[in-house]
N, C-alpha and C positions, 0 to 999 in steps of 0.2 A: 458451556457457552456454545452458542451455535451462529456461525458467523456467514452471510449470506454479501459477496460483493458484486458490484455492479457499475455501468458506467466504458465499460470498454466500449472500442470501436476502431475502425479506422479514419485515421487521418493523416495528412500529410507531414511533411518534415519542418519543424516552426511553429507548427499549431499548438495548443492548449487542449487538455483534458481533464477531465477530473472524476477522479473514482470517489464510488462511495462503501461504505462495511457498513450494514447493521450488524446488531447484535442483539440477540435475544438474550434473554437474565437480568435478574434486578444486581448482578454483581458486576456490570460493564467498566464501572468507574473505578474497580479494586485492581484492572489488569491494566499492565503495562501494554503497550497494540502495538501492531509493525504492519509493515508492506515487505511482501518480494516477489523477485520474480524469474521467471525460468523460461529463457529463450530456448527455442527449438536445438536439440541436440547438445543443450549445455546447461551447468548444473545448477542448481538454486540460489541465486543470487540477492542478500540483504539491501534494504531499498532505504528503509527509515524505521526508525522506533522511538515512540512517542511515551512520554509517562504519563501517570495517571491522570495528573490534574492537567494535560498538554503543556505545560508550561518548561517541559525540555526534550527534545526531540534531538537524533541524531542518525548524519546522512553519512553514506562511503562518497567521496570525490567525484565517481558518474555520477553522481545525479544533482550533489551538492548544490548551491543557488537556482536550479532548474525546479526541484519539487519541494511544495511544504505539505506538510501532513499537519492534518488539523483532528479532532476531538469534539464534540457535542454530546454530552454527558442525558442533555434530558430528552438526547435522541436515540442513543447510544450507539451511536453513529460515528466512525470513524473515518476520514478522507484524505483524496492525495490529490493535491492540484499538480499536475506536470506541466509545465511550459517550455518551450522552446524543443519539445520533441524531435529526437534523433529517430535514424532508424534502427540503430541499436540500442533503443530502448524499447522493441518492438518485442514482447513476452507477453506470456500469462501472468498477471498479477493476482499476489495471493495478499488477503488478509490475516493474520493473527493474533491470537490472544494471548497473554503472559508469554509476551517474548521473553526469553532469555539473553540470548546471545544474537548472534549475526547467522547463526544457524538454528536454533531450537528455539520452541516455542509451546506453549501448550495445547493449543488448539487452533486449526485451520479452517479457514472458508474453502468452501469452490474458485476456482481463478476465474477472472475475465480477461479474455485478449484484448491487447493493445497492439497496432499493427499500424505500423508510420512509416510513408513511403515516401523516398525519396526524390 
């Protein structure tokens, strides 16, 4: 699976954004997805993971009621709305495939910066 994200930028602190993951393979809909992300000088931090069918999804407390991660199967396309953006939610966000845990995963996209200024 080859995961390509997109959608970063800056914006200010309050604002809304939303990322998006394609995904190449007809096997999109077999993988469990996630979002995370790694602030400058500090280490990979789990954001959301979504199951297959989207219909259960689970966030750590940052980001909790702030972001939903959504699923589009016949785009194979994976997303994350952020609202009410901090500045420390200001990272590289990564997409992945057959998440595992809050650490591992199977396979990664390229990051895109999010960068929210206070």
């Amino acid at each position: 699976v080859q995961l390509q994200a997109f959608g970063g930028g800056l914006v200010q602190a309050g604002d809304s954004l939303r990322l998006s993951c394609a995904a190449s393979g007809r096997t999109f809909s077999r993988y469990v997805m996630g979002w995370f992300r790694q602030a400058p000088g500090k280490e990979r931090e789990f954001v959301v993971r979504i199951s297959q069918s989207g219909g259960s999804t689970y966030y750590p407390d940052s980001v909790k009621g702030r972001f939903t991660a959504s699923r589009d199967s016949a785009k194979n396309t994976v997303y994350l709305q952020m609202n009410s953006l901090k500045p420390e939610d200001t990272a590289v966000y990564y997409c992945a495939a057959g998440v595992r845990d809050s650490r591992y995963a199977d396979y990664w996209g390229q990051g895109t910066l999010v960068t929210v200024s206070s």
